[in-house]
C-alpha atoms as an extended CHARMM CRD file, in Angstrom:
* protein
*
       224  EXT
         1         1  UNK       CA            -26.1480000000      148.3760000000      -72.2800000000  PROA      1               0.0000000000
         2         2  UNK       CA            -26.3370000000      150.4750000000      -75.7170000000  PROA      2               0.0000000000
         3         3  UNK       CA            -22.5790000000      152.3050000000      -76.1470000000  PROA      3               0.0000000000
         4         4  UNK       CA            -20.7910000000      153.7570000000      -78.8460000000  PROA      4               0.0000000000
         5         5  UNK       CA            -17.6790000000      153.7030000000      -78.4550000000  PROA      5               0.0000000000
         6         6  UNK       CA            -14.5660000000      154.1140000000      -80.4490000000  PROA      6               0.0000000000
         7         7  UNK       CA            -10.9800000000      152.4630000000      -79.7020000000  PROA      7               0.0000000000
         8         8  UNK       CA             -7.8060000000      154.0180000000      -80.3010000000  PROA      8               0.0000000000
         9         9  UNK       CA             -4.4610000000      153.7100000000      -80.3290000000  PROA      9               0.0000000000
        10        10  UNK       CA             -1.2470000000      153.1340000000      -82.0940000000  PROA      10              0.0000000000
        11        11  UNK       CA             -0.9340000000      150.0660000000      -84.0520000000  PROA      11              0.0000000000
        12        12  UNK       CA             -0.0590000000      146.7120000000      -81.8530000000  PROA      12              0.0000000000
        13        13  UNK       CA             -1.0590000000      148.7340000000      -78.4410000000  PROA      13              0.0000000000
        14        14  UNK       CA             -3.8780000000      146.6780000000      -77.6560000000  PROA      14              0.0000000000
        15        15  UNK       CA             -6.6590000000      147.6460000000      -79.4470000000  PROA      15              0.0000000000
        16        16  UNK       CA             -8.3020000000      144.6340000000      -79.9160000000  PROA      16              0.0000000000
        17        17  UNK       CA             -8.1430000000      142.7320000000      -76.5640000000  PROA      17              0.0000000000
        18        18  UNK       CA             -9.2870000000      145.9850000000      -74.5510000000  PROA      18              0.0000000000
        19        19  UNK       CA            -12.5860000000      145.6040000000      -77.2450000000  PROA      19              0.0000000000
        20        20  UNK       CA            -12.7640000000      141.9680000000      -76.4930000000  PROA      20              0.0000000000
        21        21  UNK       CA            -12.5990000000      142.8440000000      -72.7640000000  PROA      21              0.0000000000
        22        22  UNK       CA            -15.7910000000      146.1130000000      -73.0990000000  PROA      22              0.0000000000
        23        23  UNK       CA            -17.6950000000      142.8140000000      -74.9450000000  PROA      23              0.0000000000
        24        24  UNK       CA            -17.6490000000      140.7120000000      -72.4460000000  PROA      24              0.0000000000
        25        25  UNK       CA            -18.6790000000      143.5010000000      -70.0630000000  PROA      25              0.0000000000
        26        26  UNK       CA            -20.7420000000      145.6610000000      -71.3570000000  PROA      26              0.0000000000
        27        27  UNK       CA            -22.6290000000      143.0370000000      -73.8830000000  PROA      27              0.0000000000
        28        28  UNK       CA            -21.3310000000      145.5920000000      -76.6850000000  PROA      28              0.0000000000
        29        29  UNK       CA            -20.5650000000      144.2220000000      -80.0700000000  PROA      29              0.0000000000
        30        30  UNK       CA            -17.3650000000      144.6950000000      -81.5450000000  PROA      30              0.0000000000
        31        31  UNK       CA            -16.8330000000      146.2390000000      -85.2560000000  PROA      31              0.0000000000
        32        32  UNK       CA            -13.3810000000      145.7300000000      -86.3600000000  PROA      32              0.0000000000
        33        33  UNK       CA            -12.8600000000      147.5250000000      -89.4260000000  PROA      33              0.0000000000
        34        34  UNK       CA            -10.4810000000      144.9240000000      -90.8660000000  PROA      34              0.0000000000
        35        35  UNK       CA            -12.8690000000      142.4810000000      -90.4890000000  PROA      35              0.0000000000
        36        36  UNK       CA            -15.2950000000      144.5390000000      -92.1240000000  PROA      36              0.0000000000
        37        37  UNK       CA            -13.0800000000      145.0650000000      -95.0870000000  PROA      37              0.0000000000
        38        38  UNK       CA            -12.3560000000      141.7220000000      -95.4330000000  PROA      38              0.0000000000
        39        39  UNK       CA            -16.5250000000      140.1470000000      -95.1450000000  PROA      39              0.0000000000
        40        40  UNK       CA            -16.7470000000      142.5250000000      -98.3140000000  PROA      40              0.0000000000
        41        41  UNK       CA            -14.0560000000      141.1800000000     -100.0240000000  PROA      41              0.0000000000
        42        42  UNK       CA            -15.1660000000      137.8890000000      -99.1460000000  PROA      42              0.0000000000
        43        43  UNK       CA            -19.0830000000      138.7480000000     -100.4330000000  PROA      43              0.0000000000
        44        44  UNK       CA            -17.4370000000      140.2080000000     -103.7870000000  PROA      44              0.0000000000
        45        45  UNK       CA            -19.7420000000      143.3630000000     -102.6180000000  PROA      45              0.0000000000
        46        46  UNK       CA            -18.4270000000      146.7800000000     -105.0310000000  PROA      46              0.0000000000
        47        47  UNK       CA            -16.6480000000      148.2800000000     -102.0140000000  PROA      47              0.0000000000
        48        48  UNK       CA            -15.0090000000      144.9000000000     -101.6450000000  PROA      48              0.0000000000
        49        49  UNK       CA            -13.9840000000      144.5740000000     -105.1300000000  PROA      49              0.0000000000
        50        50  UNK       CA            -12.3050000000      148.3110000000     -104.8200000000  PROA      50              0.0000000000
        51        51  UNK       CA            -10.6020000000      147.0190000000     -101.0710000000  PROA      51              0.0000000000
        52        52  UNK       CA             -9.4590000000      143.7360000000     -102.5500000000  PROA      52              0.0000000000
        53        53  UNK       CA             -6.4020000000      144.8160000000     -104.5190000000  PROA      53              0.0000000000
        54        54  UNK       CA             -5.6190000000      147.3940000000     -101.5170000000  PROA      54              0.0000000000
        55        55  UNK       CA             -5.4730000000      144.9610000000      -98.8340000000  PROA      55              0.0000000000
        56        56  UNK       CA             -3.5330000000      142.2160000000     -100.6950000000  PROA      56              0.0000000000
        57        57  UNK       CA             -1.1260000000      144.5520000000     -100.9670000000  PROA      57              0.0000000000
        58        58  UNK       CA             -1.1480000000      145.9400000000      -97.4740000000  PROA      58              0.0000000000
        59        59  UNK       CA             -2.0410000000      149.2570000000      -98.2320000000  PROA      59              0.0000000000
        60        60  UNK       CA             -3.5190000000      151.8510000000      -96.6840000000  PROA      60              0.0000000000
        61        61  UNK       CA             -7.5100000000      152.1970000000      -97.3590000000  PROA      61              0.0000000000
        62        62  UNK       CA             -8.1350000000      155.5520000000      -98.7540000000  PROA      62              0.0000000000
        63        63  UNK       CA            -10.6680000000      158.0860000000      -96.3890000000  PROA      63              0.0000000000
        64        64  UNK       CA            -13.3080000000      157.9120000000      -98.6230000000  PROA      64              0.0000000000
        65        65  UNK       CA            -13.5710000000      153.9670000000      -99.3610000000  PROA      65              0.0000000000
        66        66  UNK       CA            -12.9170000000      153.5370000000      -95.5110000000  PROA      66              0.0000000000
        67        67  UNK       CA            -16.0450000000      156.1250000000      -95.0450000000  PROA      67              0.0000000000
        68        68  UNK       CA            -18.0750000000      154.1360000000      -97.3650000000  PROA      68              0.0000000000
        69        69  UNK       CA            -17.4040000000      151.0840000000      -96.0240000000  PROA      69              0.0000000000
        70        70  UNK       CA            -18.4260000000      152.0500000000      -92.1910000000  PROA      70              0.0000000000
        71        71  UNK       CA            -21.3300000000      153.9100000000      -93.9330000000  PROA      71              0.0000000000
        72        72  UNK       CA            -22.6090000000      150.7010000000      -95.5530000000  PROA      72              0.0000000000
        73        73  UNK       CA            -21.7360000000      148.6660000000      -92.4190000000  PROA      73              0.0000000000
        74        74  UNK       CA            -24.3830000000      151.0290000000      -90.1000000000  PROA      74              0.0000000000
        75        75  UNK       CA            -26.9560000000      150.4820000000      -92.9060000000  PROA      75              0.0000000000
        76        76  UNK       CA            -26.5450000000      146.3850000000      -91.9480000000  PROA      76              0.0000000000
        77        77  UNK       CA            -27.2470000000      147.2900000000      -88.8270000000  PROA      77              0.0000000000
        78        78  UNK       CA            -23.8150000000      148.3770000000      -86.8730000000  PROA      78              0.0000000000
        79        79  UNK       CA            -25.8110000000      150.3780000000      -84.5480000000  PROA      79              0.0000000000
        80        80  UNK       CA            -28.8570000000      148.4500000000      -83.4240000000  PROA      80              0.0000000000
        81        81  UNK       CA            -27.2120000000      147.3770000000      -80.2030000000  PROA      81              0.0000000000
        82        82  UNK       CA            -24.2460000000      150.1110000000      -80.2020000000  PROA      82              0.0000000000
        83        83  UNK       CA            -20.5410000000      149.2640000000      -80.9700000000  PROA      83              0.0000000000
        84        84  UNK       CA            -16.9670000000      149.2280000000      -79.8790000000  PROA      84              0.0000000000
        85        85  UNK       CA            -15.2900000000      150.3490000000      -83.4760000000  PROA      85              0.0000000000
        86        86  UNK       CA            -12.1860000000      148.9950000000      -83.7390000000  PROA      86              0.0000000000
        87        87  UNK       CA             -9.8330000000      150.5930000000      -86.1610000000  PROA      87              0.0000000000
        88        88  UNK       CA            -11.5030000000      153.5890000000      -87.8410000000  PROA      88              0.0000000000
        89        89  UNK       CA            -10.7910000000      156.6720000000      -87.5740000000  PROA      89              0.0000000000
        90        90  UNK       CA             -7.5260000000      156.5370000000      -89.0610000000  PROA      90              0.0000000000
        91        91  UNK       CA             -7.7200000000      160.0880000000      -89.9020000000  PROA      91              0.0000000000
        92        92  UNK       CA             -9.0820000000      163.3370000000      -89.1300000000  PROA      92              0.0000000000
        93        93  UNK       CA            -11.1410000000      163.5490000000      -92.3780000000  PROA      93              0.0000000000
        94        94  UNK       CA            -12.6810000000      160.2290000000      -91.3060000000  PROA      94              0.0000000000
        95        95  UNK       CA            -13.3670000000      161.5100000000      -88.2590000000  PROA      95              0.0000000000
        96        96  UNK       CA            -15.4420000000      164.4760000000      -89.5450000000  PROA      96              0.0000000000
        97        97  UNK       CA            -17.3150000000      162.1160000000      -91.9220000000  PROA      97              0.0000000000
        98        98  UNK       CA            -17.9840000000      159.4490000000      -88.8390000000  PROA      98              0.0000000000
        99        99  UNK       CA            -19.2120000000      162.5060000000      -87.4040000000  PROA      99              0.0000000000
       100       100  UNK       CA            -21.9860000000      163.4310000000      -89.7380000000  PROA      100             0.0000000000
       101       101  UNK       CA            -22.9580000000      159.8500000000      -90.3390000000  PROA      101             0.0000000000
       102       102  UNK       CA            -24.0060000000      159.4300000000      -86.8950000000  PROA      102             0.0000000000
       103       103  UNK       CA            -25.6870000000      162.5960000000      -87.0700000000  PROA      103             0.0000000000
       104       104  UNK       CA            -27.7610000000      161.4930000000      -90.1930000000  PROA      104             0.0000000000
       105       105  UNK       CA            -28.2850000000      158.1680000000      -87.8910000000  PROA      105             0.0000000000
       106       106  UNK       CA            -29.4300000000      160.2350000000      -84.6990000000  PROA      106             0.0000000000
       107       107  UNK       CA            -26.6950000000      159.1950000000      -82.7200000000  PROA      107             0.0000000000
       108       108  UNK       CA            -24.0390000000      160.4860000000      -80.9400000000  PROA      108             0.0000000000
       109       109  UNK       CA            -19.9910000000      158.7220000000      -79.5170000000  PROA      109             0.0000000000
       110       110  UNK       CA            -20.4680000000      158.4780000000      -76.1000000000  PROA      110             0.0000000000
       111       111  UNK       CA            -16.3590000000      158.0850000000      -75.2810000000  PROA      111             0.0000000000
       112       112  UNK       CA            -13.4380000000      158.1280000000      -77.9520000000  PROA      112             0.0000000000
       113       113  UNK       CA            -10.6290000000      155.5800000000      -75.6940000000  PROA      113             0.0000000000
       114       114  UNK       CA             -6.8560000000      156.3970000000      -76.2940000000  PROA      114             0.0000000000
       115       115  UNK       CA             -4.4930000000      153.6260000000      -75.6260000000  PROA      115             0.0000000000
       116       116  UNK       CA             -1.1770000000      155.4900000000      -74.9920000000  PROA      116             0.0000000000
       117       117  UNK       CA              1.6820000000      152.7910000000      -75.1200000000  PROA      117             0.0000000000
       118       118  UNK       CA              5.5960000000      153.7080000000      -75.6970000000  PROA      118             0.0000000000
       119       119  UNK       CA              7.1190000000      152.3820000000      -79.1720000000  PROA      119             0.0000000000
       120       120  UNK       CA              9.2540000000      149.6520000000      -77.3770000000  PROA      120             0.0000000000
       121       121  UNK       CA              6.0600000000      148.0050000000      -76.4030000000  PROA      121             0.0000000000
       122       122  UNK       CA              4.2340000000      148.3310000000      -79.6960000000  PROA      122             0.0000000000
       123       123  UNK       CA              7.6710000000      146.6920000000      -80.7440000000  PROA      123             0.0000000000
       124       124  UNK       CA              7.5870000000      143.8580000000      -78.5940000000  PROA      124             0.0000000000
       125       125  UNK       CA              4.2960000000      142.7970000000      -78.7000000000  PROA      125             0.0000000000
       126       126  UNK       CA              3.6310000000      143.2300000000      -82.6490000000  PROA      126             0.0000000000
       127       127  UNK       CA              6.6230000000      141.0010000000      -83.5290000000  PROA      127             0.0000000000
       128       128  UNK       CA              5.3600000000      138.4280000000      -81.3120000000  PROA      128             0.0000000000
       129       129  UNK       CA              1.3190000000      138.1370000000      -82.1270000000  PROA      129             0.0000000000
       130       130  UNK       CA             -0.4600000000      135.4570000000      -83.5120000000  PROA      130             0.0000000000
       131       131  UNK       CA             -4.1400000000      135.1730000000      -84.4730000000  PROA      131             0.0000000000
       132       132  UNK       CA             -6.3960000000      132.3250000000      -84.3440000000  PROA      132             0.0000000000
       133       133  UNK       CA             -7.5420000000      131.2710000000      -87.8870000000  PROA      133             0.0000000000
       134       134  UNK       CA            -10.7770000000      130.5240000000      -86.8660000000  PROA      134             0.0000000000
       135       135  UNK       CA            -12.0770000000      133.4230000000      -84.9630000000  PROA      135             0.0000000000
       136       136  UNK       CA             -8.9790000000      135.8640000000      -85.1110000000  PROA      136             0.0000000000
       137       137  UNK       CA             -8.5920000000      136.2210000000      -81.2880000000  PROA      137             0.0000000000
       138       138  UNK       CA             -5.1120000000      137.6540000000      -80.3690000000  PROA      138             0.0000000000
       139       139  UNK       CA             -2.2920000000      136.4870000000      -78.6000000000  PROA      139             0.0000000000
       140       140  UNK       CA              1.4620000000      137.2580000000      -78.2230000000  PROA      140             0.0000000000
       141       141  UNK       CA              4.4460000000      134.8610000000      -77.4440000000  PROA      141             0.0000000000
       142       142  UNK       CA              5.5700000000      136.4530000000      -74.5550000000  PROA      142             0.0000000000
       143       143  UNK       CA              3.0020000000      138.7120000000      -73.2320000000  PROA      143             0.0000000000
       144       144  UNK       CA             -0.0840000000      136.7580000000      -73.8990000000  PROA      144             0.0000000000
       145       145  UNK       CA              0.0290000000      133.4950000000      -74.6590000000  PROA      145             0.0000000000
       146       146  UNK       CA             -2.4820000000      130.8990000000      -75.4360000000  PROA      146             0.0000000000
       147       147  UNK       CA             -3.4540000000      129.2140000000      -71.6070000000  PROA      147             0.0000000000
       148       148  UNK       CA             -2.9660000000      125.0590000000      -73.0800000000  PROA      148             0.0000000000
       149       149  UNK       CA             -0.0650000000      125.1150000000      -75.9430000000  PROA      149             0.0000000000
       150       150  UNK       CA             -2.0070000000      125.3030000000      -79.2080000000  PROA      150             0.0000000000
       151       151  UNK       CA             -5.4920000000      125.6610000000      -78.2130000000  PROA      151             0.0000000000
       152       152  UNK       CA             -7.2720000000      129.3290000000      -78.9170000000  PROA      152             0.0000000000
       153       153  UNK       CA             -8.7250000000      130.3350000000      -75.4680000000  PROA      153             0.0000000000
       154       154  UNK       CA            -11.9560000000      131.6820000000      -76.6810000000  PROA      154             0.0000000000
       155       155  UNK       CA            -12.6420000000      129.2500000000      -79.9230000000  PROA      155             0.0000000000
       156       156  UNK       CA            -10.8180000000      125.7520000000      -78.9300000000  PROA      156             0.0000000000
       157       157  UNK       CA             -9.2690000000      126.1000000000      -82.6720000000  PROA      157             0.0000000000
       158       158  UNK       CA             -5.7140000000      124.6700000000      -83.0560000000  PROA      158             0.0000000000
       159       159  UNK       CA             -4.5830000000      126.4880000000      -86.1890000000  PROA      159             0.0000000000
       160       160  UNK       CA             -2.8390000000      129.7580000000      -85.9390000000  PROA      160             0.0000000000
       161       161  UNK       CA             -1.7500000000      132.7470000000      -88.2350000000  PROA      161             0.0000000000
       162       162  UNK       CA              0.9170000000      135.8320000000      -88.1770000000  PROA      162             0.0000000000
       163       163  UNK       CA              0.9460000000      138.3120000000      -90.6280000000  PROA      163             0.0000000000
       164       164  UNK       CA              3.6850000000      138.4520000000      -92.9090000000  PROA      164             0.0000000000
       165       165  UNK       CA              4.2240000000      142.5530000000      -92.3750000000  PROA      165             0.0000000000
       166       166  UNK       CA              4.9110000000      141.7440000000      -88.6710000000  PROA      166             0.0000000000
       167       167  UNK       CA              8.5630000000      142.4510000000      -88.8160000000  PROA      167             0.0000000000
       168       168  UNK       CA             10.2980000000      145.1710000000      -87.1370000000  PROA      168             0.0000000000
       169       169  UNK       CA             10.5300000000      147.9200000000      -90.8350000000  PROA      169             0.0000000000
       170       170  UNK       CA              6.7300000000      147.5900000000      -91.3920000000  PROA      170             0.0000000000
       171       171  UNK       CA              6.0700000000      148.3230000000      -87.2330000000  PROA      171             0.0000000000
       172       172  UNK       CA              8.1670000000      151.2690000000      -87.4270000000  PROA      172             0.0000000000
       173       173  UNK       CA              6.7100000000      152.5410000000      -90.5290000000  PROA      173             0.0000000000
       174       174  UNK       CA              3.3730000000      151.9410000000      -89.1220000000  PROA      174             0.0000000000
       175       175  UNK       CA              3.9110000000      153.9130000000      -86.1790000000  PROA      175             0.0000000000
       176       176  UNK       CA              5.2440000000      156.6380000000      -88.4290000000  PROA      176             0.0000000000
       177       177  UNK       CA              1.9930000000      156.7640000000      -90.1570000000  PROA      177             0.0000000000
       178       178  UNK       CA             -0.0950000000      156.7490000000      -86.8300000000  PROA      178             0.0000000000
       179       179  UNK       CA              2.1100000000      159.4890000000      -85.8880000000  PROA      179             0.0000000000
       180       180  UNK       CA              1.5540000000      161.7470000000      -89.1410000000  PROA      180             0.0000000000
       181       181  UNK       CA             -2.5680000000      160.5540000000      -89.9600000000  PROA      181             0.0000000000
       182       182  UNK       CA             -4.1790000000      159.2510000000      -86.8310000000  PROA      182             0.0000000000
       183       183  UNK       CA             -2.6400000000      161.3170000000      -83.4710000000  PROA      183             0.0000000000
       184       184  UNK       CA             -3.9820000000      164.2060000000      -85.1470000000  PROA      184             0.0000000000
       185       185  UNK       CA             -7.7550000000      163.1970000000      -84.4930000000  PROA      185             0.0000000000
       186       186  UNK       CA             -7.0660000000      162.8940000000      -80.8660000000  PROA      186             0.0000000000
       187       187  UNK       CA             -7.2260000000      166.4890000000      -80.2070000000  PROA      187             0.0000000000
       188       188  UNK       CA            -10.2090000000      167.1680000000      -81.9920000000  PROA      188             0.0000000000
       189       189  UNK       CA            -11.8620000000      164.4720000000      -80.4460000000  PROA      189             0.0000000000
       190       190  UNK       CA            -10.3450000000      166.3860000000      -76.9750000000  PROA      190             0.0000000000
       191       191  UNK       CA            -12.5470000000      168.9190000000      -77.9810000000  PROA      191             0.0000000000
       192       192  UNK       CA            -15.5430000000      167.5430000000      -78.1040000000  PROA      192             0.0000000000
       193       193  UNK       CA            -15.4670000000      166.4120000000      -74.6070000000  PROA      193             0.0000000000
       194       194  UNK       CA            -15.0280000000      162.6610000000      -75.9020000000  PROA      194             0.0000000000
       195       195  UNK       CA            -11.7810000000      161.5600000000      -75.4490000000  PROA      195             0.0000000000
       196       196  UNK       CA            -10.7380000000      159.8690000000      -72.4630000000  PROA      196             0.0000000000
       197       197  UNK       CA             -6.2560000000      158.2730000000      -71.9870000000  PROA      197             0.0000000000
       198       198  UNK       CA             -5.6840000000      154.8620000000      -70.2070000000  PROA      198             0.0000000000
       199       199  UNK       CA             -2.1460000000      154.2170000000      -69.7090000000  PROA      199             0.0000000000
       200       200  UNK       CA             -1.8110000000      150.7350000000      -71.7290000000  PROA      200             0.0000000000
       201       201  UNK       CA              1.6020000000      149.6110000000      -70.6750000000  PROA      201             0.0000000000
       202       202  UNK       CA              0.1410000000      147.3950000000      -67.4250000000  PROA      202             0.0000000000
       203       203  UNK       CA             -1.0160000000      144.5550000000      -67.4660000000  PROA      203             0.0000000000
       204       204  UNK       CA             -4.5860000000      143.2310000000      -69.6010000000  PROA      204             0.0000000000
       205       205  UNK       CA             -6.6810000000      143.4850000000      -66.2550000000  PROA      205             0.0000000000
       206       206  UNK       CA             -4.8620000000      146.9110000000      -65.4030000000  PROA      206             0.0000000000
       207       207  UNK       CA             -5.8380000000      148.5150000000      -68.3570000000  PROA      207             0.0000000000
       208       208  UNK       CA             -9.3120000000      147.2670000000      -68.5240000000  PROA      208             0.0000000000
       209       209  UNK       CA            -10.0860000000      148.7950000000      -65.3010000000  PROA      209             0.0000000000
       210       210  UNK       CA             -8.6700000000      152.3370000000      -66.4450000000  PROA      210             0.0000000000
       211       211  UNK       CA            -11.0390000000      151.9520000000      -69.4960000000  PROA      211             0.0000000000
       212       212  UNK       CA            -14.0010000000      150.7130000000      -67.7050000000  PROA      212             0.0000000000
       213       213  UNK       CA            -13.6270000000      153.8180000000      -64.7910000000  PROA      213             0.0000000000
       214       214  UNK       CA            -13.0430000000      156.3700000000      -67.8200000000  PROA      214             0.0000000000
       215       215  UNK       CA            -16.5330000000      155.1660000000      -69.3440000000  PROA      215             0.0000000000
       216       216  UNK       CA            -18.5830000000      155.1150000000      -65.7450000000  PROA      216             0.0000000000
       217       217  UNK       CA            -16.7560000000      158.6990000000      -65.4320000000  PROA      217             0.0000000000
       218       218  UNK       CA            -18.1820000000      159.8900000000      -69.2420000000  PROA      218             0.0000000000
       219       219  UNK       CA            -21.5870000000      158.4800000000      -68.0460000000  PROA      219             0.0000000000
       220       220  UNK       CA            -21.5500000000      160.0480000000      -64.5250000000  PROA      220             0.0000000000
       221       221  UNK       CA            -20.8580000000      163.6380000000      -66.1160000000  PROA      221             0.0000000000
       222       222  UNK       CA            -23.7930000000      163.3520000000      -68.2460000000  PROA      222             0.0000000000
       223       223  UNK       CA            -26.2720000000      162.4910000000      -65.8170000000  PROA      223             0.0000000000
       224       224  UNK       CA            -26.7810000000      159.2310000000      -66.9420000000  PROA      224             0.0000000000
């Protein structure tokens, strides 16, 4: 089933496992755009060599590099089977720019997901995530753990990373940032029709069901 669909969020509100969750269902691949910034870093590609210094210093990508790199991404072939976009828009300039590269592509969002979740959550479950090394799958120490001690659920890898910025200053400035760049593309994605709240502070299986009924909702308004 072909969907474009984009995730948002504030930062540590579940982002990512609600994408892992539309994969398995849907069949949808998943385009994180860390994980894009990062394979170009890795290749040594130009974009990457511009992201490189950026990211090892935890900084913001700027609209336009974050533009180019989602623009280069589609020409690999982001779209032949649809996507879940992790990550990107971060801002409302990116948004307009997503906007006419889909255009120039032929294609259109079908449903723009906002995962609403209080700071004290985003709190608690960004100070205690860890990532698999091997395939970056996320957990958290008290909310989501692992189900054997040590042992990734989806990869069966045994070595596990945390980000060093995981600490309660760089959450709180992160959510400040959301606040002042990224809630301001909601509304114009309200707009357009597109965007669609789940409540994200139940649990993994609540929310996926919220996101899952908003998307058969989008569909069933169409016609589809």
């Amino acid at each position: 089933m072909k969907k474009y669909i984009v995730m948002m969020g504030p930062p540590g509100g579940g982002k990512g496992t609600q994408a892992r969750r539309l994969n398995e269902r849907l069949g949808v691949p998943i385009f994180s755009t860390g994980k894009i910034f990062r394979s170009f870093v890795k290749a040594q590609t130009p974009i990457g060599k511009e992201l490189a210094p950026i990211l090892e210093k935890g900084g913001l990508v700027p609209d336009q590099l974050a533009i180019d790199s989602i623009r280069e991404k589609m020409h690999q072939g982001l779209t032949d089977a649809g996507f879940i976009l992790d990550g990107f828009p971060r801002t409302l300039p990116q948004a307009m720019a997503f906007d006419r590269i889909l255009e120039g592509a032929g294609l259109k969002l079908d449903i723009v997901i906002d995962i609403q979740v209080p700071d004290s959550y985003i709190i608690e479950r960004t100070i205690g995530r860890f990532y698999c090394h091997t395939c970056e799958a996320e957990y958290n120490e008290t909310l989501h753990k692992t189900k054997v001690m040590g042992v990734c659920d989806v990869c069966g890898g045994t070595h596990f990373d945390r980000r060093s910025d995981d600490n309660m200053e760089t959450v709180k400035k992160r959510l400040q940032e959301y606040r002042a760049q990224t809630m301001p593309v909601l509304p114009y994605y309200e707009s357009r029709g597109l965007l669609a709240t789940v409540d994200g502070t139940g649990s993994i299986e609540a929310v996926a069901r919220q996101i899952e009924e908003s998307i058969q909702l989008k569909v069933k308004s169409r016609g589809e």
